[in-house]
MARKOL-405666 format. One record per residue (C-alpha): residue number from 1; residue in three letters; x, y, z. Coordinates in nm, 3 decimals, m for minus. Layout:
<pts>
@resi = NUM, resn = ALA, x = X, y = Y, z = Z
...
</pts>
This chain:
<pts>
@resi = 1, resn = UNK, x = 3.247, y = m4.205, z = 3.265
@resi = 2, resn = UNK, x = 3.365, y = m4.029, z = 3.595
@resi = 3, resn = UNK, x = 3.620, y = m3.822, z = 3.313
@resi = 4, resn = UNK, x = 3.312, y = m3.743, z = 3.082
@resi = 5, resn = UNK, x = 3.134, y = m3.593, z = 3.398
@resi = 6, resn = UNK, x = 3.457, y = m3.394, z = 3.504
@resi = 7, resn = UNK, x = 3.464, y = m3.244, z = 3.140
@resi = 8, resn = UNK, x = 3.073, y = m3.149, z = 3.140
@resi = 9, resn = UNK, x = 3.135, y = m2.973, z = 3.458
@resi = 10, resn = UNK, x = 3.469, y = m2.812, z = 3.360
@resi = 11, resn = UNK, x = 3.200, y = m2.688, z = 3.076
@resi = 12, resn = UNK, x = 2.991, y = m2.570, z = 3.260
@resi = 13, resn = UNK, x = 3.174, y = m2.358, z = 3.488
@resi = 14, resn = UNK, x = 3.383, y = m2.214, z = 3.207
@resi = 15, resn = UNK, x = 3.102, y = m2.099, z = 2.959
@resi = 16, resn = UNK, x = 2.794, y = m2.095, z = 3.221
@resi = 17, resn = UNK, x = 2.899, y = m1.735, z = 3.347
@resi = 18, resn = UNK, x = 2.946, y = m1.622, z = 2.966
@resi = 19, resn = UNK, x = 2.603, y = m1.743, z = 2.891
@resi = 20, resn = UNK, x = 2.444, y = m1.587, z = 3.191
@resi = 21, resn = UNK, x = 2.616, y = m1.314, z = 3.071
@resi = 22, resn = UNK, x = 2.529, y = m1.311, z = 2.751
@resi = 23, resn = UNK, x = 2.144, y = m1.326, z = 2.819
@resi = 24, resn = UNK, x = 2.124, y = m1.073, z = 3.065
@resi = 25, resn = UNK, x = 2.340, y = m0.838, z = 2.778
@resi = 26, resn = UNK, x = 2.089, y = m0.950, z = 2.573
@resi = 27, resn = UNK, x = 1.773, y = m0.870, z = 2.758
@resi = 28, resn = UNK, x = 1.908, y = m0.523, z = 2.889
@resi = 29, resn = UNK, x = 1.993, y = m0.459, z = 2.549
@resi = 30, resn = UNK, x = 1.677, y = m0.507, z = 2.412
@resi = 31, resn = UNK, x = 1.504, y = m0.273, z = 2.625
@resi = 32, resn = UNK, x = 1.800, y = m0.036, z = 2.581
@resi = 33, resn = UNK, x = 1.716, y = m0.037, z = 2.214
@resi = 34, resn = UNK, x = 1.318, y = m0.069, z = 2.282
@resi = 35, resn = UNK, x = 1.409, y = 0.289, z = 2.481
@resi = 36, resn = UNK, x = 1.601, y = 0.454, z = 2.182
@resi = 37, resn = UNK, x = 1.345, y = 0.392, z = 1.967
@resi = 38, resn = UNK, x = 1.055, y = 0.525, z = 2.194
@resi = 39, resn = UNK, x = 1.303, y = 0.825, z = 2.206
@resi = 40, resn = UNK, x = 1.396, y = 0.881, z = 1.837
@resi = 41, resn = UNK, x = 1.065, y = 0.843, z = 1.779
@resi = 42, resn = UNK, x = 0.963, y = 1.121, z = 1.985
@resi = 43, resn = UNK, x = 1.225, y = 1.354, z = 1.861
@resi = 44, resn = UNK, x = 1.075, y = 1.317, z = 1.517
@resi = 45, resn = UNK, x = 0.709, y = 1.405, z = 1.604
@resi = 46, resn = UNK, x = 0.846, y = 1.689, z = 1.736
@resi = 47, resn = UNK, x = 1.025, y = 1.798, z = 1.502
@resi = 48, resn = UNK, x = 0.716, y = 1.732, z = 1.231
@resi = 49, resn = UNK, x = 0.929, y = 1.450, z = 1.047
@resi = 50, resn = UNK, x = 0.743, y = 1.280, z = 0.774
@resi = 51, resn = UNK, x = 0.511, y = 0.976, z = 0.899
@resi = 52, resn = UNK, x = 0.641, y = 0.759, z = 0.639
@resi = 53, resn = UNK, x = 0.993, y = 0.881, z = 0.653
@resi = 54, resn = UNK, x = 0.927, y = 0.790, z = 1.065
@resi = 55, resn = UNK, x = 0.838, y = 0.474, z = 1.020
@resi = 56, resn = UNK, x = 1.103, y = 0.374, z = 0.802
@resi = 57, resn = UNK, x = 1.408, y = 0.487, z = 0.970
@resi = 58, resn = UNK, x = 1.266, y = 0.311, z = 1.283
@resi = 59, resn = UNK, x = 1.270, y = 0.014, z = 1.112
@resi = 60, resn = UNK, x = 1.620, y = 0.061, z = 1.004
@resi = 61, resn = UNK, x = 1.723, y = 0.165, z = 1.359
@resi = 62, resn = UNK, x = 1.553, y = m0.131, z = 1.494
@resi = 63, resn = UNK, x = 1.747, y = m0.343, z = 1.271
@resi = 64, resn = UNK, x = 2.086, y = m0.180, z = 1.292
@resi = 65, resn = UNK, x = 2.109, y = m0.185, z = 1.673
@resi = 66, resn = UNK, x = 1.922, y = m0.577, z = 1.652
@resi = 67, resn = UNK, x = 2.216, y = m0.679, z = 1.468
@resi = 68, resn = UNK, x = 2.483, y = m0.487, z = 1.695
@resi = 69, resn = UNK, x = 2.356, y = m0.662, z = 2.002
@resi = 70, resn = UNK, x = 2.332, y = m1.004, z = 1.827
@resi = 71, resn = UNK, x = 2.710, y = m0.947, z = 1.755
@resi = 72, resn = UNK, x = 2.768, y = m0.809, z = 2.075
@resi = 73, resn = UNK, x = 2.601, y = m1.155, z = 2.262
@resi = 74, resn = UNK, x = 2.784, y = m1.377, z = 2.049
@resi = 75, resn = UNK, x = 3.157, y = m1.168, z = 2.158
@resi = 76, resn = UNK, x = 3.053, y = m1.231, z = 2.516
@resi = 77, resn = UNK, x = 2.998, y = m1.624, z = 2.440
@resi = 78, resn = UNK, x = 3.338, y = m1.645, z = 2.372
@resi = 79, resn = UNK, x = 3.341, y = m1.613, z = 1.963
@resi = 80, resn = UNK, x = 3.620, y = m1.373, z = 1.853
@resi = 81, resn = UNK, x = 3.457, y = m1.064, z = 1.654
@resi = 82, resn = UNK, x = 3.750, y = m1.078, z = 1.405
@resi = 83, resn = UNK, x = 3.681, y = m1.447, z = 1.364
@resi = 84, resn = UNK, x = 3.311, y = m1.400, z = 1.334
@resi = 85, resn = UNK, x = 3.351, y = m1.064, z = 1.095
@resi = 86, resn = UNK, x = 3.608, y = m1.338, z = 0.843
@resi = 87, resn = UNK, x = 3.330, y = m1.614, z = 0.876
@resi = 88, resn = UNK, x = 3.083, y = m1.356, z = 0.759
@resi = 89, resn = UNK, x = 3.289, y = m1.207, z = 0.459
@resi = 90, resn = UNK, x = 3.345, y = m1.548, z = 0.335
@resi = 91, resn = UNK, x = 2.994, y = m1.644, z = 0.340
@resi = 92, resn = UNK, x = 2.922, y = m1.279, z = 0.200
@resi = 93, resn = UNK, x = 2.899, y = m1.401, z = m0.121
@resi = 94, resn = UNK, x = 2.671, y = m1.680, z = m0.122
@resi = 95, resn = UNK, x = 2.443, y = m1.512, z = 0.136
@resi = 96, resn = UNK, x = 2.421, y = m1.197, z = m0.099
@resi = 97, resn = UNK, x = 2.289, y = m1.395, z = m0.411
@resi = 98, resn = UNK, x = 2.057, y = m1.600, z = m0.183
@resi = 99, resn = UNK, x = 1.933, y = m1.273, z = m0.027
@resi = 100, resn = UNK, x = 1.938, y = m1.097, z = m0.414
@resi = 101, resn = UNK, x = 1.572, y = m1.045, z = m0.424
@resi = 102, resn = UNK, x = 1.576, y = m0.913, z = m0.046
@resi = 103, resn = UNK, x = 1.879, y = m0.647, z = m0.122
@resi = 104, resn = UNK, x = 1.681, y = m0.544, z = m0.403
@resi = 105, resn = UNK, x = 1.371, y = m0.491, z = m0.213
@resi = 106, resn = UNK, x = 1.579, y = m0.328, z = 0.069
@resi = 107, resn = UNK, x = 1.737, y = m0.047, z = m0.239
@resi = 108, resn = UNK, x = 1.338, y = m0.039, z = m0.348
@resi = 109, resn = UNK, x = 1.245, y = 0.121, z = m0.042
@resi = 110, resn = UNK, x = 1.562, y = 0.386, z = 0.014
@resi = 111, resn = UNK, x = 1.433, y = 0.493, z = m0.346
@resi = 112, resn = UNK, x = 1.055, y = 0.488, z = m0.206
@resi = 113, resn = UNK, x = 1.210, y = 0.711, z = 0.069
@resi = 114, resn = UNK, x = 1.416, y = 0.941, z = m0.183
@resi = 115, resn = UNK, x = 1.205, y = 1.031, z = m0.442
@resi = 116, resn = UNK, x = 0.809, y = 0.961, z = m0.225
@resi = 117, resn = UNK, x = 0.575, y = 0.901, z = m0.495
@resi = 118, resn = UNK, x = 0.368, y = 0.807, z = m0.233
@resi = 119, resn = UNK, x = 0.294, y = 0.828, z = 0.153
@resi = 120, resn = UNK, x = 0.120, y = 0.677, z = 0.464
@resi = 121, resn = UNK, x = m0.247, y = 0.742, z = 0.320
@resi = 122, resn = UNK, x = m0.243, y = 0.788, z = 0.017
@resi = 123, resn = UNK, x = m0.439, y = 0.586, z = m0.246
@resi = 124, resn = UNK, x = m0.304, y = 0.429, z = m0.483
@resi = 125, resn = UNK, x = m0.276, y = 0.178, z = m0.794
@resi = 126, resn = UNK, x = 0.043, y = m0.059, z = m0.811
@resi = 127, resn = UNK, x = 0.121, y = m0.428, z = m0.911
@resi = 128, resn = UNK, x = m0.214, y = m0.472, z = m1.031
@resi = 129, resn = UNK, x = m0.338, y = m0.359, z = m0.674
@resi = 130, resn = UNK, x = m0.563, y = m0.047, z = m0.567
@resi = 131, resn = UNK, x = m0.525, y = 0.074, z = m0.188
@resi = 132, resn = UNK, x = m0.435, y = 0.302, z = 0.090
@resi = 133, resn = UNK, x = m0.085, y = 0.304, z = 0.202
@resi = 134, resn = UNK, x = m0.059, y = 0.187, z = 0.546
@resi = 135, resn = UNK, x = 0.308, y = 0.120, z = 0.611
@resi = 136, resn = UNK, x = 0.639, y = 0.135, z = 0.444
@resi = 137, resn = UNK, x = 0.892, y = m0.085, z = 0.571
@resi = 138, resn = UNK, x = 1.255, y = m0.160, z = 0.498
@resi = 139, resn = UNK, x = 1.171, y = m0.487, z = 0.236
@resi = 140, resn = UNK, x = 0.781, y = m0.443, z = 0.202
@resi = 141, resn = UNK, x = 0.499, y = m0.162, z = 0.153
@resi = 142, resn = UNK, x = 0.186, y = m0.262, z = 0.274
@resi = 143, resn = UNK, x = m0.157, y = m0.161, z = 0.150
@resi = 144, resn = UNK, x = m0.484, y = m0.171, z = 0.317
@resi = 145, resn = UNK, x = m0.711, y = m0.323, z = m0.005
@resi = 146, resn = UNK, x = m1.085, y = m0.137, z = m0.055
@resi = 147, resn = UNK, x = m1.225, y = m0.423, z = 0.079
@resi = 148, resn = UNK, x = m1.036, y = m0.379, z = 0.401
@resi = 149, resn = UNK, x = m0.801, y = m0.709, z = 0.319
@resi = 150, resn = UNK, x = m0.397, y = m0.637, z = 0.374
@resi = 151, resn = UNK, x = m0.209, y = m0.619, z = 0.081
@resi = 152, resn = UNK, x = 0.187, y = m0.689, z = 0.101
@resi = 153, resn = UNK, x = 0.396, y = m0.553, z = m0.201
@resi = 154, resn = UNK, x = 0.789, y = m0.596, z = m0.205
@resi = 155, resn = UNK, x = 0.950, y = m0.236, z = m0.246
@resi = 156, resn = UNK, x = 1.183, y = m0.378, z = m0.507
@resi = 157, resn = UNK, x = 0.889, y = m0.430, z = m0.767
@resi = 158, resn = UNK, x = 0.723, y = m0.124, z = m0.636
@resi = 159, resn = UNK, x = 0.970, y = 0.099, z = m0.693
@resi = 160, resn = UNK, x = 1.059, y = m0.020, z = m1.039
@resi = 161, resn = UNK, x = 0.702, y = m0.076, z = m1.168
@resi = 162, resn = UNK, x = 0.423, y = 0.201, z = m1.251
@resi = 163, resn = UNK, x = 0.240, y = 0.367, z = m0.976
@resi = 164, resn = UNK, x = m0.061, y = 0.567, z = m0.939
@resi = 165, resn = UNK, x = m0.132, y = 0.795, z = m0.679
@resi = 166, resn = UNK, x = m0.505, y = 0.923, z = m0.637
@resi = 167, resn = UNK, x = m0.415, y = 1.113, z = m0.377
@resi = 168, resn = UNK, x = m0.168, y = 1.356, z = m0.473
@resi = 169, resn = UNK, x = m0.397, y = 1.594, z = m0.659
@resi = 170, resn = UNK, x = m0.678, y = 1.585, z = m0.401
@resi = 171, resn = UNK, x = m0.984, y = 1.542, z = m0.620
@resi = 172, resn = UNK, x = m1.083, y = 1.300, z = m0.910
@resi = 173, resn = UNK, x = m1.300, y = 1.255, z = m1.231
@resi = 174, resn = UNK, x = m1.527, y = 1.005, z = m1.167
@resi = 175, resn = UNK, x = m1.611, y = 0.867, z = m1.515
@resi = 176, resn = UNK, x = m1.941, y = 0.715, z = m1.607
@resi = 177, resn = UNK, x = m2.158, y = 0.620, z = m1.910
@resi = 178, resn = UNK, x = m2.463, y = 0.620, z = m1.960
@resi = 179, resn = UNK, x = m2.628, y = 0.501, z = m2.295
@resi = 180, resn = UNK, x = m3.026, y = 0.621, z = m2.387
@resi = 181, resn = UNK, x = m3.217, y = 0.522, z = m2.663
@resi = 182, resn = UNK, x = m3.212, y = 0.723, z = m3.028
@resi = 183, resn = UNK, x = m3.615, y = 0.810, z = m2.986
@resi = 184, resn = UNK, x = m3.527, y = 0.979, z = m2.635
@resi = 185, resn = UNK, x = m3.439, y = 1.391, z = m2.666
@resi = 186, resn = UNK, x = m3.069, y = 1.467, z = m2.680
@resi = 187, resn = UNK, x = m3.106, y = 1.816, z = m2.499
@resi = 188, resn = UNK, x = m3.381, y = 1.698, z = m2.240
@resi = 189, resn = UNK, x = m3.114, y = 1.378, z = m2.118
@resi = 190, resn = UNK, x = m2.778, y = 1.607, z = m2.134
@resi = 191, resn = UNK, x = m3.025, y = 1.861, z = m1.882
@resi = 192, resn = UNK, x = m3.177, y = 1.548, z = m1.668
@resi = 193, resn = UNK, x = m2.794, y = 1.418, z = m1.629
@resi = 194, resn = UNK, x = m2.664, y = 1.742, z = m1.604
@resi = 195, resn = UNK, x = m2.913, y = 1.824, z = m1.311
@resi = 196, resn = UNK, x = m2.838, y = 1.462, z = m1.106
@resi = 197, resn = UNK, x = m2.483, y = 1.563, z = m1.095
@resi = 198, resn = UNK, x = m2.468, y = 1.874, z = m1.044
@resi = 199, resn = UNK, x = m2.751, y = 1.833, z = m0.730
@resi = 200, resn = UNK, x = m2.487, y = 1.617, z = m0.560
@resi = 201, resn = UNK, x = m2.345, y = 1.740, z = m0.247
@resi = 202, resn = UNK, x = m2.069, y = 1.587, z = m0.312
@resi = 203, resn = UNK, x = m2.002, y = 1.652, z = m0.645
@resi = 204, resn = UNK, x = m1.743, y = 1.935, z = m0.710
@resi = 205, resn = UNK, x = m1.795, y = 2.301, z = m0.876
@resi = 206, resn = UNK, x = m1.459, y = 2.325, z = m0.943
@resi = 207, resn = UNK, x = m1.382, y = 2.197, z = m1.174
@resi = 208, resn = UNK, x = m1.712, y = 2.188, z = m1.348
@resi = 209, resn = UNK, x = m1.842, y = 1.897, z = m1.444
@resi = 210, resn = UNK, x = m1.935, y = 1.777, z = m1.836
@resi = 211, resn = UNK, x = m2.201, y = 1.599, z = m1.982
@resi = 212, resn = UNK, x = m2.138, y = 1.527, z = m2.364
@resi = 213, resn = UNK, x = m2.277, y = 1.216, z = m2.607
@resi = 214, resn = UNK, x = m1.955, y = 1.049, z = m2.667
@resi = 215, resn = UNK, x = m2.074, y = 0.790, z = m2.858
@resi = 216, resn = UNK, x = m2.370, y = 0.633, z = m3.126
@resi = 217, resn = UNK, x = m2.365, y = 0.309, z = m3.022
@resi = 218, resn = UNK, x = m2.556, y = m0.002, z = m3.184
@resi = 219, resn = UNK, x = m2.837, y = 0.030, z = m3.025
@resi = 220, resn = UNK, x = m2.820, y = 0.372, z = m2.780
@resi = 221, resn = UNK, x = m2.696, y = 0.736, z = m2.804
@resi = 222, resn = UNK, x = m2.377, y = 0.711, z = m2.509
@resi = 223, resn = UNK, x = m2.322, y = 0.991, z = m2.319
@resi = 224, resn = UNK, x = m2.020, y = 1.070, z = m2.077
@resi = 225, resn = UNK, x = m2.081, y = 1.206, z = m1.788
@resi = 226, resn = UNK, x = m1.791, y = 1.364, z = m1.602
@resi = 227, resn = UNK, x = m1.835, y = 1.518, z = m1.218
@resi = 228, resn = UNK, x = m1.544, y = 1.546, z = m1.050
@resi = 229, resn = UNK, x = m1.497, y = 1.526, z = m0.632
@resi = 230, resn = UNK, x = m1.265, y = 1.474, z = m0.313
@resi = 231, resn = UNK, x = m1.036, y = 1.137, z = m0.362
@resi = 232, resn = UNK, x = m1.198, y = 1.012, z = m0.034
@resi = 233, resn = UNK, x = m1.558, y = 1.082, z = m0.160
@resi = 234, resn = UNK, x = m1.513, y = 0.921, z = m0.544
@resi = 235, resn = UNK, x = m1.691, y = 0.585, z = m0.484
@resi = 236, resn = UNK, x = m1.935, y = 0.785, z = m0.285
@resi = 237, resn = UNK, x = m2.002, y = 0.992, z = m0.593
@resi = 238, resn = UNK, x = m1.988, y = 0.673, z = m0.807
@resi = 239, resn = UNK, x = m2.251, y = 0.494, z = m0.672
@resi = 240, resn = UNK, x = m2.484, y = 0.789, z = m0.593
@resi = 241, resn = UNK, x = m2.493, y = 0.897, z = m0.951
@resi = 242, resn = UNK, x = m2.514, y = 0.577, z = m1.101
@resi = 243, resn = UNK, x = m2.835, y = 0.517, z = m0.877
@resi = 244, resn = UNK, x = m2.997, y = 0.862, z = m0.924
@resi = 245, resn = UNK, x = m2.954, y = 0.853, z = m1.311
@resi = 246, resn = UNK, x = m3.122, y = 0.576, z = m1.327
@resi = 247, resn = UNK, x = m3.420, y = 0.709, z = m1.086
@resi = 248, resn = UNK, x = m3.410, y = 1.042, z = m1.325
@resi = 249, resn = UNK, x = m3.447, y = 0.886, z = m1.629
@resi = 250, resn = UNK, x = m3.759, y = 0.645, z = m1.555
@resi = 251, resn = UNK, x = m3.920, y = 0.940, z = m1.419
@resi = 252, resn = UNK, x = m3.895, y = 1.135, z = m1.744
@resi = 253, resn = UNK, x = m3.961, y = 0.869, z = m1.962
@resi = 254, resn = UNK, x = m3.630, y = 0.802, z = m2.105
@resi = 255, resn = UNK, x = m3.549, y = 0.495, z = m2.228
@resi = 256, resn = UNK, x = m3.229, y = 0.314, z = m2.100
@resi = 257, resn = UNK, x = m3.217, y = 0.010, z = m2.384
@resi = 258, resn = UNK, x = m3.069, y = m0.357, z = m2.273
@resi = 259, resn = UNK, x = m2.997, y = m0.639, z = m2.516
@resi = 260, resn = UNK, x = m3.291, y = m0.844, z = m2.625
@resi = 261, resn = UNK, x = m3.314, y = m1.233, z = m2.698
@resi = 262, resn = UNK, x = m3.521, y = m1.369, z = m2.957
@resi = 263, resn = UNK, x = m3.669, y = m1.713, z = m2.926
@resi = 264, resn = UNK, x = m3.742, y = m1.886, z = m3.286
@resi = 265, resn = UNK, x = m3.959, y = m2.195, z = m3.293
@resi = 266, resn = UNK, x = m4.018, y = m2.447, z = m3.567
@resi = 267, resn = UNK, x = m4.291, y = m2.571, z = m3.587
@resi = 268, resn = UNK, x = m4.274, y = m2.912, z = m3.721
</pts>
């Protein structure tokens, strides 16, 4: 027993100073790299770097020293760099195809970065989800959803799907329909539709916007009406119009039809 004790405190006071040191490395470290960041970050304000392409390469940074310093901590423990670099390579291979999906997210967002078919604020349409770009990180790109819920897409299926960007033109058709009955006036509802959109603050002058019958449906004469406004004011626009057509048409008379159901009774 008395041996066992003489071994846990030959232990002790061989490896206790390397741990001691290795946590204080570790915690000065940290704020080191906390400090370079805060200072690289700076630099790129002022120098008007891109906000998304800020972002990102601080999240690389972040990573790059991380990993350093973990290294670093684990030299001062006593583990030989050379030793720990061989244990690494050899489990290269198996961590690479467990980490397959992650690499390929990681080369997703370098191509986000190269080619930017989006960034920080724009709206867009990817992976079957609609929102504003709120961050783009090394592995994910995060959206902020039109109902204000987070949405996390990996950059690897980002980058290789289709994407649509709402915001890179600055303005946007907002499309509607509207479907009158035959016995209503063709010219008197293109001028009543015409007039609702074209009375909206909001609603563009350039380009103009269209009002045209676009279809002769079953049982209404269709019309599509086209305004066209700011990205950030579309649903504005949307709703407004939809509301005010319908307010418009009442008042003139103007029949908006609606399927019917027909009861039959036998009698019997």
């Amino acid at each position: 027993m008395e041996k066992y004790l003489e071994n846990f405190q030959d232990l002790i006071i061989t490896y206790a100073p390397k741990a001691i040191m290795a946590i204080i490395i570790y915690i000065v470290g940290s704020y080191i790299i906390s400090l370079l960041l805060r200072a690289t970050k700076k630099i790129m304000v002022k120098r008007e770097v891109d906000v998304t392409l800020q972002k990102f390469l601080i999240n690389l940074l972040h990573w790059a020293l991380k990993i350093l310093l973990i290294i670093t901590v684990i030299a001062k423990l006593g583990v030989e760099t050379t030793s720990f670099a061989a244990i690494l390579a050899s489990a290269g291979l198996a961590v690479g195809l467990a980490l397959q999906g992650s690499l390929g997210n990681f080369a997703g967002g370098v191509l986000i970065m190269l080619f930017k078919p989006f960034k920080i604020g724009d709206l867009i349409e990817a992976q079957g989800e609609i929102g504003v770009v709120k961050e783009i990180e090394i592995f994910t790109t995060k959206l902020t959803g039109l109902s204000n819920k987070e949405i996390i897409i990996p950059n690897g299926s980002l980058s290789n799907g289709n994407i649509v960007n709402y915001s890179t033109e600055g303005t946007r058709r907002v499309d509607l329909t509207f479907g009158v009955s035959y016995d209503a006036d063709i010219k008197q509802t293109k001028e009543i539709l015409m007039d609702v959109i074209t009375s909206h603050p909001k609603v563009l002058k350039d380009p103009a916007p269209t009002v045209n019958v676009s279809e002769l449906a079953d049982s209404s004469v269709n019309f599509a009406v086209r305004p066209w406004s700011k990205t950030e004011d579309y649903w504005s626009v949307y709703f407004d119009i939809t509301e005010n057509t319908k307010i418009a048409l009442d008042n003139a008379g103007i029949e908006i039809p609606y399927p019917h159901s027909v009861e039959i009774h036998k009698e019997g």
